[in-house]
C-alpha angles and dihedrals in degrees: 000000000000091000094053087048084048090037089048091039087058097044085054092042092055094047096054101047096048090046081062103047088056099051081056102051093050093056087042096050084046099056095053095044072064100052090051086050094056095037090054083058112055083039090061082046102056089040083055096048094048096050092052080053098057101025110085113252097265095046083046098067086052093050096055107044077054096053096043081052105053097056112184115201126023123259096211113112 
């Protein structure tokens, strides 16, 4: 009798806990889809801003209406 209420108690204590574990991994997982996220942009930003840098001014103007139109990832969170 005392065996099924520590078997039960276990059982209980192990659902719980892994319930937990995966709430948490999913916040977890979700902050750093973020992060990418933020990190692809200012990555676009920095290769933008190099390439007006090195393109003459009349190629520049080309290359940026090209880039603003060609978004990679989307900004709906």
């Amino acid at each position: 009798m005392f065996s099924s209420y520590l078997y039960e108690a276990a059982l209980i204590y192990g659902l719980v806990f892994t319930s937990v574990g995966f709430v948490l991994g999913m916040f977890y997982n979700n902050r750093k889809v973020f992060q990418l996220e933020d990190k692809v942009q200012r990555l676009k930003r920095t290769v933008r801003h190099l390439q007006r840098k090195v393109e003459p001014p009349a190629a520049a103007s080309r290359s940026v209406q090209r880039a603003r139109s060609s978004a990679g990832l989307s900004s709906v969170r």
